[in-house]
Biopython code that builds the backbone (N, CA, C, O; Angstrom):
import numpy as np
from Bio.PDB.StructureBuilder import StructureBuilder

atoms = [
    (1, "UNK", "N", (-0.174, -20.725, 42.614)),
    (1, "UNK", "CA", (0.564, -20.800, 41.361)),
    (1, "UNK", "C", (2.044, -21.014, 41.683)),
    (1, "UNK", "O", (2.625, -20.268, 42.472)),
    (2, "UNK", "N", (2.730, -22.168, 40.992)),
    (2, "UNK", "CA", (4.257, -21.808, 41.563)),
    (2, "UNK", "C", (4.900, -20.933, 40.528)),
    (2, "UNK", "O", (4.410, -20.405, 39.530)),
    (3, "UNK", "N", (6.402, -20.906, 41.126)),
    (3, "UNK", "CA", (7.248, -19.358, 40.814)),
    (3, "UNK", "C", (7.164, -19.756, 39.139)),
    (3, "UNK", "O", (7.066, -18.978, 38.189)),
    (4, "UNK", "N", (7.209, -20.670, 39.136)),
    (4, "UNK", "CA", (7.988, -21.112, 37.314)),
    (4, "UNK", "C", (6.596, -20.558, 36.563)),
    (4, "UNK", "O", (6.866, -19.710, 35.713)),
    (5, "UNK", "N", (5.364, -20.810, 36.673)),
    (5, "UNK", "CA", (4.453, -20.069, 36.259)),
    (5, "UNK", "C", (4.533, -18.882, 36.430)),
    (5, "UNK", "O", (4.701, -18.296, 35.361)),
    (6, "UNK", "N", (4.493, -18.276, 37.235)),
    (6, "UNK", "CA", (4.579, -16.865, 37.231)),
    (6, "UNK", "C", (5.470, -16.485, 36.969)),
    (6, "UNK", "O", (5.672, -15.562, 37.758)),
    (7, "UNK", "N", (6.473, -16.585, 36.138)),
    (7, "UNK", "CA", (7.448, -16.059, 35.235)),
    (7, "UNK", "C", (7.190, -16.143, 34.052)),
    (7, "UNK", "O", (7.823, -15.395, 33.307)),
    (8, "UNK", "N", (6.435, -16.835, 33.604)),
    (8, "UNK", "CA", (6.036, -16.968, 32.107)),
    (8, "UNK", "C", (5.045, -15.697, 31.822)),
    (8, "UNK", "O", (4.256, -15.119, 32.569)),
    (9, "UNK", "N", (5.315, -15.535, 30.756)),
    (9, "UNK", "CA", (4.006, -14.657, 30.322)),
    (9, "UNK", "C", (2.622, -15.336, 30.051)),
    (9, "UNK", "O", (2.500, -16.529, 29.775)),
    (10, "UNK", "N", (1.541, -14.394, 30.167)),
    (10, "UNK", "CA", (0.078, -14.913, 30.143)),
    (10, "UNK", "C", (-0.287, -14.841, 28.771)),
    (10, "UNK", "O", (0.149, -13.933, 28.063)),
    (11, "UNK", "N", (-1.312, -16.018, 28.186)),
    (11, "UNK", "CA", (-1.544, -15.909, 26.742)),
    (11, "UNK", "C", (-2.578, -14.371, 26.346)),
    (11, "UNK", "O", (-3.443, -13.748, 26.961)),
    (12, "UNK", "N", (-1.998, -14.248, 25.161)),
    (12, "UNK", "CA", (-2.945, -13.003, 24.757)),
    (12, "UNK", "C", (-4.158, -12.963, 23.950)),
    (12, "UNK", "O", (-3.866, -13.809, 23.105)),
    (13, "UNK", "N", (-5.153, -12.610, 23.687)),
    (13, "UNK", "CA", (-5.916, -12.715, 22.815)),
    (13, "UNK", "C", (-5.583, -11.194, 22.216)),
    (13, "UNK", "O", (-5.387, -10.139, 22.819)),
    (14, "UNK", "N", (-5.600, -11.546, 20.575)),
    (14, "UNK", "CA", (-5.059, -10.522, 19.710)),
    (14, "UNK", "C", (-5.866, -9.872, 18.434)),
    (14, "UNK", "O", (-5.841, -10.493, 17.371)),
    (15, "UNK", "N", (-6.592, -8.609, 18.526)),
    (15, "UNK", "CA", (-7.065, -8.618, 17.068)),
    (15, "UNK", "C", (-6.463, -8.014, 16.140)),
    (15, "UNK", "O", (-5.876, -6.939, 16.267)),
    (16, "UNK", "N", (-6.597, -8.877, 14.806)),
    (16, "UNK", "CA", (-4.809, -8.267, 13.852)),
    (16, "UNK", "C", (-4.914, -7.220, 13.438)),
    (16, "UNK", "O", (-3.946, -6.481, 13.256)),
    (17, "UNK", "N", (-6.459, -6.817, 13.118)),
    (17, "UNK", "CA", (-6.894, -5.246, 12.248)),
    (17, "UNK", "C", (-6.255, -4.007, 13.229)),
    (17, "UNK", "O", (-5.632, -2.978, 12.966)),
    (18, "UNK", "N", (-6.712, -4.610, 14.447)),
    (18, "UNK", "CA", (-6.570, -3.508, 15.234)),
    (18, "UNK", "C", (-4.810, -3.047, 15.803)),
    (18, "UNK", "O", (-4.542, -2.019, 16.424)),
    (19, "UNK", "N", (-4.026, -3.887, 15.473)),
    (19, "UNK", "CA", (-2.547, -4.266, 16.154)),
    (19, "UNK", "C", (-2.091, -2.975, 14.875)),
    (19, "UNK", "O", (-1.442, -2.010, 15.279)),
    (20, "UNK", "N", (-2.313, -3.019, 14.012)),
    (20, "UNK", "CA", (-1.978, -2.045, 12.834)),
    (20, "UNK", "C", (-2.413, -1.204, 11.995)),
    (20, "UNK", "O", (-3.202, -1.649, 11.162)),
    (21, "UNK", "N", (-1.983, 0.559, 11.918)),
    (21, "UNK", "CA", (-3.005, 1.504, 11.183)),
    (21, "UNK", "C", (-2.689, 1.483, 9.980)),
    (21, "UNK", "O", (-1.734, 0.709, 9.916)),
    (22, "UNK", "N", (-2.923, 1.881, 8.954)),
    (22, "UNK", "CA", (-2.456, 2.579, 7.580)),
    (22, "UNK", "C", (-1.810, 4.420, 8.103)),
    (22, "UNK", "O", (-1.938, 5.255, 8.998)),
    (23, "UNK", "N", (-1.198, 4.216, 6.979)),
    (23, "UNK", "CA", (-0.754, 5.530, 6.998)),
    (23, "UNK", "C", (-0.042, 5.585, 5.754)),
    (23, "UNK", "O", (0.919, 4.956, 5.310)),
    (24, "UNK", "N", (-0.916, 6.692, 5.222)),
    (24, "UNK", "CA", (-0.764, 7.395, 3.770)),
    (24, "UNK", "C", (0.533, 7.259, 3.316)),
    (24, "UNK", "O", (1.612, 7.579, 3.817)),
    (25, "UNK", "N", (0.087, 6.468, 1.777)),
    (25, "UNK", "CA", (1.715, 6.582, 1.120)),
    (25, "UNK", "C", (3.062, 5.635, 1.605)),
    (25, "UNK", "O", (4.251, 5.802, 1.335)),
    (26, "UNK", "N", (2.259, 4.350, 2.600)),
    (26, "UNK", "CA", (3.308, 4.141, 3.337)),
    (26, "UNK", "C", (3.246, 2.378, 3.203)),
    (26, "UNK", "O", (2.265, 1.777, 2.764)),
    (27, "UNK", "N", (4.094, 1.942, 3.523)),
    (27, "UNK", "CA", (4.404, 0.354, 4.343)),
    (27, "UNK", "C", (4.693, 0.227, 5.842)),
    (27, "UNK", "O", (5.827, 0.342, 6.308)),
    (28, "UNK", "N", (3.328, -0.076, 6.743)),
    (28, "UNK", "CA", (4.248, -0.197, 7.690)),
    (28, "UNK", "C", (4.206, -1.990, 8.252)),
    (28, "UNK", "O", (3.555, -2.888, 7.718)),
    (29, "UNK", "N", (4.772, -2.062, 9.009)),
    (29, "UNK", "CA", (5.325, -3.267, 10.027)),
    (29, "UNK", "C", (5.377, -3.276, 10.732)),
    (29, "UNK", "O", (5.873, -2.257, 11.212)),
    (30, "UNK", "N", (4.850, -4.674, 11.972)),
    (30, "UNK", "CA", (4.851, -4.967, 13.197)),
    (30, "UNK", "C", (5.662, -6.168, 13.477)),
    (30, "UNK", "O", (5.304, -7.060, 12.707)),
    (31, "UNK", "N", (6.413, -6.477, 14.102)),
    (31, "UNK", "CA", (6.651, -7.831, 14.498)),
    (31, "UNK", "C", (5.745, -8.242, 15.567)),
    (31, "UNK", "O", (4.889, -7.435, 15.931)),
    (32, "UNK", "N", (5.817, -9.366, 16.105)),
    (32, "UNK", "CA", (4.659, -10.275, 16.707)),
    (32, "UNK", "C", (6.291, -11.038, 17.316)),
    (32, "UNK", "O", (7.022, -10.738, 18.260)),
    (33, "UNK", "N", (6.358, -11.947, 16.426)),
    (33, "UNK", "CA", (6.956, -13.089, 17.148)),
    (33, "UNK", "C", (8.831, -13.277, 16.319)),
    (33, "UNK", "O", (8.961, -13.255, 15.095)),
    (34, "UNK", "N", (9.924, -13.426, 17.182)),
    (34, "UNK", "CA", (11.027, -13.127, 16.365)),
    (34, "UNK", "C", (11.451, -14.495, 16.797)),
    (34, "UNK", "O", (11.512, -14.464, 18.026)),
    (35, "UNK", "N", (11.776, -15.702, 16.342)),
    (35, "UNK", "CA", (12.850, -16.625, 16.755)),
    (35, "UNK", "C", (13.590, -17.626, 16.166)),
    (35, "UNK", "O", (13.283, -17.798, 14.987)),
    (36, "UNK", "N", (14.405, -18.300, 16.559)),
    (36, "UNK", "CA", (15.501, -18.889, 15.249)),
    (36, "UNK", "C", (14.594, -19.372, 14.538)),
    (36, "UNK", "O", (14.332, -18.915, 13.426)),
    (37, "UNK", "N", (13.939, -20.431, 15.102)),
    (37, "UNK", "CA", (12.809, -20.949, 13.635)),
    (37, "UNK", "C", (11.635, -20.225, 12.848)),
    (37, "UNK", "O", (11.006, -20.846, 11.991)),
    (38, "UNK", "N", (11.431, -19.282, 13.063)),
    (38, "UNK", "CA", (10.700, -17.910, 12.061)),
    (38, "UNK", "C", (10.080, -16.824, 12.933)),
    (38, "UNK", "O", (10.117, -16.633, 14.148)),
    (39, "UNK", "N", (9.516, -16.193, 11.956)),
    (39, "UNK", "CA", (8.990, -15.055, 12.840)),
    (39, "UNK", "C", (7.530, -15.139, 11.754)),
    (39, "UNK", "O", (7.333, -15.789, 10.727)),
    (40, "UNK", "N", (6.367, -13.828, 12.787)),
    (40, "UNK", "CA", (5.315, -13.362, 12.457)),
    (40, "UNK", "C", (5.045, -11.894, 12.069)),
    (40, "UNK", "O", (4.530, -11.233, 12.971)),
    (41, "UNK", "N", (5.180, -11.534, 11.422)),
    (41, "UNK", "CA", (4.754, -10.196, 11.277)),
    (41, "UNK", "C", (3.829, -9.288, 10.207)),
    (41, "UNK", "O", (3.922, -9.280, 8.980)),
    (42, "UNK", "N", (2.953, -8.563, 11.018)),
    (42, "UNK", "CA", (1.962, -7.705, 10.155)),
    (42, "UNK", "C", (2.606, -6.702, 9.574)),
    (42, "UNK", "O", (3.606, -6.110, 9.980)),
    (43, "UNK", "N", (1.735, -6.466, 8.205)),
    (43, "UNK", "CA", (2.120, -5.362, 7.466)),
    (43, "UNK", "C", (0.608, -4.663, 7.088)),
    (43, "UNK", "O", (-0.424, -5.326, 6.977)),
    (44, "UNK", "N", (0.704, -3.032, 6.896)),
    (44, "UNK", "CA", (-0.485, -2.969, 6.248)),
    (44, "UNK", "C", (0.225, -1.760, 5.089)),
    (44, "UNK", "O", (1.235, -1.067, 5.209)),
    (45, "UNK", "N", (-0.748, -1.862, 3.999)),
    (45, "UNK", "CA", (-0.084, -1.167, 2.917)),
    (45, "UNK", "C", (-0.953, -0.231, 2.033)),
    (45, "UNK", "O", (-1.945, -0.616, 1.415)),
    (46, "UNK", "N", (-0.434, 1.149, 2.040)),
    (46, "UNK", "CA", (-1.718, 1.640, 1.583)),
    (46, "UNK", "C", (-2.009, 1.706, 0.181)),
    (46, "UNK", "O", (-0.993, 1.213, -0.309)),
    (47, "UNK", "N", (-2.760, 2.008, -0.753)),
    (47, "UNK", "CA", (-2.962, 1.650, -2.253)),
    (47, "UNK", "C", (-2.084, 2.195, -2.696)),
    (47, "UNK", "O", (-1.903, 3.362, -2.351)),
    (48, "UNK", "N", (-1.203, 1.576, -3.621)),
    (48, "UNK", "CA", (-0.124, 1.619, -4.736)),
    (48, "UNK", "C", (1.123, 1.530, -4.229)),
    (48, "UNK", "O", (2.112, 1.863, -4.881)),
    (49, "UNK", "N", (1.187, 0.964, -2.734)),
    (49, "UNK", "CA", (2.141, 0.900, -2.278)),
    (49, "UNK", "C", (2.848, -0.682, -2.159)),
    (49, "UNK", "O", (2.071, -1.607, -2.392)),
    (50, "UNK", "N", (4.079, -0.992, -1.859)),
    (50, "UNK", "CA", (4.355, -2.152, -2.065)),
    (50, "UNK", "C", (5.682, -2.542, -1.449)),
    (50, "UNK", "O", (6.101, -2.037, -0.408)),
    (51, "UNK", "N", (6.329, -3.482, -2.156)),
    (51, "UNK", "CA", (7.580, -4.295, -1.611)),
    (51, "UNK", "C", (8.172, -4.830, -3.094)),
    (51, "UNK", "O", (7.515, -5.561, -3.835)),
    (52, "UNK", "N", (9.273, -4.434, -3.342)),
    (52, "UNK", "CA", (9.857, -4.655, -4.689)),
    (52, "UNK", "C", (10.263, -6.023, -4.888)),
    (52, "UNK", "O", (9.910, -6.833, -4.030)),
    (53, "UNK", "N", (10.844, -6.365, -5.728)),
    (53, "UNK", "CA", (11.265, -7.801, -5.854)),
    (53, "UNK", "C", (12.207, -8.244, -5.379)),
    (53, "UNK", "O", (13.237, -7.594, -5.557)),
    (54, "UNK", "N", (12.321, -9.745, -4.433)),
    (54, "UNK", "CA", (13.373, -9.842, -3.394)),
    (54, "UNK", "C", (13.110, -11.257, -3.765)),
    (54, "UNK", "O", (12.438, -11.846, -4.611)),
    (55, "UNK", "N", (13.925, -11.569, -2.770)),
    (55, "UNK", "CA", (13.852, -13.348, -2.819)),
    (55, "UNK", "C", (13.934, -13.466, -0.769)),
    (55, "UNK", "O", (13.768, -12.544, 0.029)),
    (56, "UNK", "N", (14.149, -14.491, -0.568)),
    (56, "UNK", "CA", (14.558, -14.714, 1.483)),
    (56, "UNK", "C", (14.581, -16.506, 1.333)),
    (56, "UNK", "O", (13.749, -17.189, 0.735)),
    (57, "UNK", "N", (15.471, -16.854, 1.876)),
    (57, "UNK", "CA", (16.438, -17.993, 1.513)),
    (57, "UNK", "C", (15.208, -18.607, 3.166)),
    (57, "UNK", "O", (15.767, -19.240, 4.062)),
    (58, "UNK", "N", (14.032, -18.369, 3.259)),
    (58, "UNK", "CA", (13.339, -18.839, 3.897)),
    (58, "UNK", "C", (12.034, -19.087, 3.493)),
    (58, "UNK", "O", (11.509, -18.076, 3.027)),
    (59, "UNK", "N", (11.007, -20.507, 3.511)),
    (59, "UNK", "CA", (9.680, -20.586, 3.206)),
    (59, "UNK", "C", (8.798, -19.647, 3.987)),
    (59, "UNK", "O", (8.813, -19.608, 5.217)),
    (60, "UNK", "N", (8.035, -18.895, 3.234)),
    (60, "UNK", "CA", (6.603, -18.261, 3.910)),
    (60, "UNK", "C", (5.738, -18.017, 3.737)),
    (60, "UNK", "O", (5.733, -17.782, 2.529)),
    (61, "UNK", "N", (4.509, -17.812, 4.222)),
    (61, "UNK", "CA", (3.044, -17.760, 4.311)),
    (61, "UNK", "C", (2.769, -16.155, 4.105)),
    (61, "UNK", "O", (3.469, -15.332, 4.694)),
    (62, "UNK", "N", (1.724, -15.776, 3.247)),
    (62, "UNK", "CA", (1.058, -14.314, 3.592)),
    (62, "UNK", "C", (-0.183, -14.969, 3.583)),
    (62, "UNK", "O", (-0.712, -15.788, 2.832)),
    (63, "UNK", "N", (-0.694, -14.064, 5.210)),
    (63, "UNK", "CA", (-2.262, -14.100, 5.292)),
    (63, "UNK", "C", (-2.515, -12.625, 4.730)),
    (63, "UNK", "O", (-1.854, -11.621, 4.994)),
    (64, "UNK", "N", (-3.952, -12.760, 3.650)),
    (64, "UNK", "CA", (-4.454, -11.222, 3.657)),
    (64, "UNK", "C", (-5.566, -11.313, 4.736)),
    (64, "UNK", "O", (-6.107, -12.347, 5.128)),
    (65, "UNK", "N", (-5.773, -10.227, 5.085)),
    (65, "UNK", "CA", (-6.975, -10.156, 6.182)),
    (65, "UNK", "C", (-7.773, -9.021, 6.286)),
    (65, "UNK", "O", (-8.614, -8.719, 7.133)),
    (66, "UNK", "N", (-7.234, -8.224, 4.928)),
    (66, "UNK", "CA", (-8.225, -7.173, 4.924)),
    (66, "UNK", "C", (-7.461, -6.365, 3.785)),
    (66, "UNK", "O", (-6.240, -6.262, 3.672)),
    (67, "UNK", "N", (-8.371, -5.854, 3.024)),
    (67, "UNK", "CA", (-7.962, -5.726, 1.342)),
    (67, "UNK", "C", (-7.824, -6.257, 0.113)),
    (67, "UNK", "O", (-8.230, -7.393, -0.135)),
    (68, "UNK", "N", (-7.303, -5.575, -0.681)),
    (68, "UNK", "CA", (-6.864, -6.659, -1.662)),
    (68, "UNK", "C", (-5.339, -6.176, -2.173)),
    (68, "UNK", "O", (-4.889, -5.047, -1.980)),
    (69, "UNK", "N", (-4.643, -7.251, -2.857)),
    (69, "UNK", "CA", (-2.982, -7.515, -2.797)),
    (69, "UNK", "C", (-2.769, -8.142, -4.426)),
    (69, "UNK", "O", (-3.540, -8.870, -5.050)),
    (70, "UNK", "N", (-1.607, -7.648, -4.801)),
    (70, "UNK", "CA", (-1.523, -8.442, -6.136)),
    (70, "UNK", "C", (0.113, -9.044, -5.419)),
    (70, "UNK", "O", (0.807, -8.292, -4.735)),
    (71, "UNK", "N", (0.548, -10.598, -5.753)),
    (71, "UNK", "CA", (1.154, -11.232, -5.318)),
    (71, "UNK", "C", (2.121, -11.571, -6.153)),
    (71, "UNK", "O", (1.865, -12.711, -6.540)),
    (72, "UNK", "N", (3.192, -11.146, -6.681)),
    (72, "UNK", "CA", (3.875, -11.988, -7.932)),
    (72, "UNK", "C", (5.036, -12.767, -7.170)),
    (72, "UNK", "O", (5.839, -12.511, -6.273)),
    (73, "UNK", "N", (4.665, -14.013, -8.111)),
    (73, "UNK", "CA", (6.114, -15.051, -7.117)),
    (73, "UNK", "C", (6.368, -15.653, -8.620)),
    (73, "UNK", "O", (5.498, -16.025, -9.409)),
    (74, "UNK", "N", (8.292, -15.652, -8.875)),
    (74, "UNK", "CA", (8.756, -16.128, -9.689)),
    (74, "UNK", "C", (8.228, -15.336, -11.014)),
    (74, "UNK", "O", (8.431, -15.924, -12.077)),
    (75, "UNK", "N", (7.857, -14.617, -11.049)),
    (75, "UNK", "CA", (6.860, -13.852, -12.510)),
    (75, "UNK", "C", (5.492, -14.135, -12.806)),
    (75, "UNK", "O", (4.895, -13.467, -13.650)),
    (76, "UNK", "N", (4.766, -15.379, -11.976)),
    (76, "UNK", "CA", (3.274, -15.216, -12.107)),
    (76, "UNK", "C", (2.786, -14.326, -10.662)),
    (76, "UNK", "O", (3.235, -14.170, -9.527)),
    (77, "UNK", "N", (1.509, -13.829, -11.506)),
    (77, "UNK", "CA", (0.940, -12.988, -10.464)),
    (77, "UNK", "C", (-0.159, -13.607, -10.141)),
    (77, "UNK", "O", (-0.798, -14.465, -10.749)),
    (78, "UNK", "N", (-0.367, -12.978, -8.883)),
    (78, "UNK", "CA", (-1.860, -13.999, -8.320)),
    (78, "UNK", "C", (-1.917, -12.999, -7.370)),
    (78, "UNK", "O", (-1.072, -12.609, -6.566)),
    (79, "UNK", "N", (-3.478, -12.516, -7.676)),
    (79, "UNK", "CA", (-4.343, -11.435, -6.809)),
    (79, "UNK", "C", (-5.385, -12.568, -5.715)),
    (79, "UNK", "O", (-6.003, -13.626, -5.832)),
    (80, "UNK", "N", (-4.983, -11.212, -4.308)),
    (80, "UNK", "CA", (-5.581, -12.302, -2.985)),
    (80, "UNK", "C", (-6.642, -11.335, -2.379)),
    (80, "UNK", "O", (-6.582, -10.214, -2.884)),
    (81, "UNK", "N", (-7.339, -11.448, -1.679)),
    (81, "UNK", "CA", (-8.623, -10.745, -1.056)),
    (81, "UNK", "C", (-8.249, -11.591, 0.449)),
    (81, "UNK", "O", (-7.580, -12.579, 0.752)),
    (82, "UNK", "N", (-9.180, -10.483, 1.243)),
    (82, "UNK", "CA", (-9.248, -10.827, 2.383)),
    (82, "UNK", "C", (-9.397, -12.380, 3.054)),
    (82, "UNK", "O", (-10.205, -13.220, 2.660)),
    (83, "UNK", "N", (-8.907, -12.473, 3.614)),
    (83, "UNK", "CA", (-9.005, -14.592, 3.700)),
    (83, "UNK", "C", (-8.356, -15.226, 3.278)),
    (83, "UNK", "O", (-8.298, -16.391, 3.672)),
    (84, "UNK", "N", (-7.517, -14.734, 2.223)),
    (84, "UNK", "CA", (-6.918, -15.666, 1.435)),
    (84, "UNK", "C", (-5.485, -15.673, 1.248)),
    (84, "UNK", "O", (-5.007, -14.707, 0.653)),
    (85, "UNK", "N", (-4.745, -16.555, 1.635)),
    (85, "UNK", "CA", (-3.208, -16.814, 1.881)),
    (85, "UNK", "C", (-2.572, -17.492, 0.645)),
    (85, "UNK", "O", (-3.228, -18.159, -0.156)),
    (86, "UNK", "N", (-1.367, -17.288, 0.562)),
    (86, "UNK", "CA", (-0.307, -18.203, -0.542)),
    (86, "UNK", "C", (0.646, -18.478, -0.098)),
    (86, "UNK", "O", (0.700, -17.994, 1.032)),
    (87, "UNK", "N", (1.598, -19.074, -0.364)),
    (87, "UNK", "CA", (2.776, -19.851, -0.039)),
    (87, "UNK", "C", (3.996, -19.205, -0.812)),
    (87, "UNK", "O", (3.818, -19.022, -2.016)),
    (88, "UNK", "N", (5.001, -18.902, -0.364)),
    (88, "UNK", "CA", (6.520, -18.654, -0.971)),
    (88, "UNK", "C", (7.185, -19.015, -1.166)),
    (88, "UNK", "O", (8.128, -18.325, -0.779)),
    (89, "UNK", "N", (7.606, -20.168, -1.802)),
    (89, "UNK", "CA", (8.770, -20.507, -1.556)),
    (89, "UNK", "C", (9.924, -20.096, -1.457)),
    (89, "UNK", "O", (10.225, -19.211, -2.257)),
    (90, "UNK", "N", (10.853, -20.494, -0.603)),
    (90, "UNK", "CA", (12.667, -20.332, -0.398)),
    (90, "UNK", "C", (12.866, -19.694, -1.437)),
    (90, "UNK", "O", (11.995, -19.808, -2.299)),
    (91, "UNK", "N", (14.015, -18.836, -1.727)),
    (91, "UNK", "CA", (14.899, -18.485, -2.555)),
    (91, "UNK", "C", (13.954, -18.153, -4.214)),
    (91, "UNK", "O", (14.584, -18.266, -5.265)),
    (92, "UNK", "N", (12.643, -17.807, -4.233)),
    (92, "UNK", "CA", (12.278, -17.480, -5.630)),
    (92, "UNK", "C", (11.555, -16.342, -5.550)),
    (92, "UNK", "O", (10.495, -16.254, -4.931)),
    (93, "UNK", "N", (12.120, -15.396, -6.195)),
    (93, "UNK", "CA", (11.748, -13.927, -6.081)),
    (93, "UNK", "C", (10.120, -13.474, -6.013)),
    (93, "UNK", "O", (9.354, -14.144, -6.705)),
    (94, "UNK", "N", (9.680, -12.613, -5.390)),
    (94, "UNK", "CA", (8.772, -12.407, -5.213)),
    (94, "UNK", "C", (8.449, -10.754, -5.001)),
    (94, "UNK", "O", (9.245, -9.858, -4.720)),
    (95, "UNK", "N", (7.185, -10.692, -5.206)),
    (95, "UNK", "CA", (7.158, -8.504, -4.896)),
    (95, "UNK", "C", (5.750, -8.851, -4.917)),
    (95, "UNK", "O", (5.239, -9.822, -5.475)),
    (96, "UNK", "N", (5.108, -7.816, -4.149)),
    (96, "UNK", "CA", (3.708, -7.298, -3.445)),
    (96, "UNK", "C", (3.385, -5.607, -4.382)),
    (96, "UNK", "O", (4.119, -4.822, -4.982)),
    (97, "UNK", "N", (1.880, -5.659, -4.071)),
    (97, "UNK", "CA", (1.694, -4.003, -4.362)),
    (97, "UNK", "C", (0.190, -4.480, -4.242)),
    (97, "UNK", "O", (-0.369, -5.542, -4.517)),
    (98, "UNK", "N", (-0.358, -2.949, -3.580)),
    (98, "UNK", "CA", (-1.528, -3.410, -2.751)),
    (98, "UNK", "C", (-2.832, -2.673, -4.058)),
    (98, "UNK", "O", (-2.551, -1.666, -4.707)),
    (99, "UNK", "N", (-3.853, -3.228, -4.175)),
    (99, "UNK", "CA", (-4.288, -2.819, -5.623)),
    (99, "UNK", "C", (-5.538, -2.058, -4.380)),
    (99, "UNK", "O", (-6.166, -1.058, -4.726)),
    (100, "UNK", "N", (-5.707, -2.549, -3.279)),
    (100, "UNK", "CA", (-6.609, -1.083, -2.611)),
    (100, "UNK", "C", (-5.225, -1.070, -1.087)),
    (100, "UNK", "O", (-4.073, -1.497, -1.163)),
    (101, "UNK", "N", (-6.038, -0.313, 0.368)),
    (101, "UNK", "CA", (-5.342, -0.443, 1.199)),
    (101, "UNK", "C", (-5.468, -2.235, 1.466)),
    (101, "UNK", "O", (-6.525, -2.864, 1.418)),
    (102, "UNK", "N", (-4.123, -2.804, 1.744)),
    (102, "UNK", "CA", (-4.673, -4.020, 2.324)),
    (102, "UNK", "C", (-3.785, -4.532, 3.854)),
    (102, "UNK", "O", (-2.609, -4.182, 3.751)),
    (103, "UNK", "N", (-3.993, -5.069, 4.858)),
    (103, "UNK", "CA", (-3.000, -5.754, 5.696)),
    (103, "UNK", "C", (-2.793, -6.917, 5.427)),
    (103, "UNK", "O", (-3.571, -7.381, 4.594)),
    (104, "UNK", "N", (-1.863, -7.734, 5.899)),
    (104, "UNK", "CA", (-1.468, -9.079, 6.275)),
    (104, "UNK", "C", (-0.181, -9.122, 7.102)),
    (104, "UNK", "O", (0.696, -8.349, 7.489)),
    (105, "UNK", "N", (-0.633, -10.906, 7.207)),
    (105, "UNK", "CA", (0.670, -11.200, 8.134)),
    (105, "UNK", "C", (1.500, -12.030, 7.379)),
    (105, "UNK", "O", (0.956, -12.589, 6.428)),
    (106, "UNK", "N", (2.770, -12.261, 7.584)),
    (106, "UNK", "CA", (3.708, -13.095, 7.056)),
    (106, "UNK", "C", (4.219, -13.563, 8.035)),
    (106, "UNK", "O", (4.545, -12.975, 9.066)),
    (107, "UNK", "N", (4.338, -14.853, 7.722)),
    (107, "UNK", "CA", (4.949, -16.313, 8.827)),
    (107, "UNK", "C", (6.292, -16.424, 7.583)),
    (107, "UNK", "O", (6.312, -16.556, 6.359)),
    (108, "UNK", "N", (7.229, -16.303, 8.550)),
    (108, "UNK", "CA", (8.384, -16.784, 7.634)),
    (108, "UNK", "C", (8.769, -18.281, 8.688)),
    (108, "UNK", "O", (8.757, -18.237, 9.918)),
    (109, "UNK", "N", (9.114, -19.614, 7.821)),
    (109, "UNK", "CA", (10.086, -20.297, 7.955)),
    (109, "UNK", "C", (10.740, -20.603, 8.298)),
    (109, "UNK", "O", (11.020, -21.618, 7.661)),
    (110, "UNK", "N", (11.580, -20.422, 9.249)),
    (110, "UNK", "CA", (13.625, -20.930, 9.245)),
    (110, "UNK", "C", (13.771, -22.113, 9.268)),
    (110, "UNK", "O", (14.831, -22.482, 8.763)),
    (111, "UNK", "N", (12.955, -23.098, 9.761)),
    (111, "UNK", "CA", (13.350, -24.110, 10.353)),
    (111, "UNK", "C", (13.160, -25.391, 9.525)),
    (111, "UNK", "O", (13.507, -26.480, 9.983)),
]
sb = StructureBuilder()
sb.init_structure("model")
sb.init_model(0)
sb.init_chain("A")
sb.init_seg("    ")
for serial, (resi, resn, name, xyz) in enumerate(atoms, 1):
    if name == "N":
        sb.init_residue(resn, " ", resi, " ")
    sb.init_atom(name, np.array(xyz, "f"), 0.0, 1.0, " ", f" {name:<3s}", serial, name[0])
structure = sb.get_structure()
């Protein structure tokens, strides 16, 4: 192997359920991946818990991957189940609240 390889890191195989617990009453967060052109990160959320209304001057993705999620972007709401992702756009307000426990990941944008 030469040196320049072996300085790199080795690819990972990752399972997302398992990267993150619940915990009562709570929101938590993982990052994965941080860099100028976006980042990855899991959340899992336990029932009635959530993320208030914000906006992020960046496009992004939520994967759900386990639960279910009520999604409001711009004032329509749209409920997601496991599998099923939506789109954010830039700069238009948006808020989460988990209608059982649910996780996902969010891919934000920058670039």
């Amino acid at each position: 192997m030469s040196e320049t390889n072996q300085n790199k890191e080795d690819a990972e195989i990752l399972n997302l359920e398992s990267l993150l617990d619940y915990q009562e009453g709570s929101v938590v967060s993982r990052m994965l991946v941080n860099k100028k052109v976006g980042s990855v990160t899991l959340f899992s959320f336990d029932k009635d818990q959530g993320l208030s209304e914000h906006t992020a001057p960046f496009d992004a993705l939520v994967y759900v991957f386990n639960g279910k999620a009520e999604i409001i972007i711009s004032k329509k709401s749209y409920i997601l189940n496991s599998g099923q992702m939506i789109t954010m756009p830039a700069n238009e307000p948006h808020a989460l609240k988990a209608l059982e426990r649910f996780k996902m990941m969010l891919i934000m944008v920058k670039a």
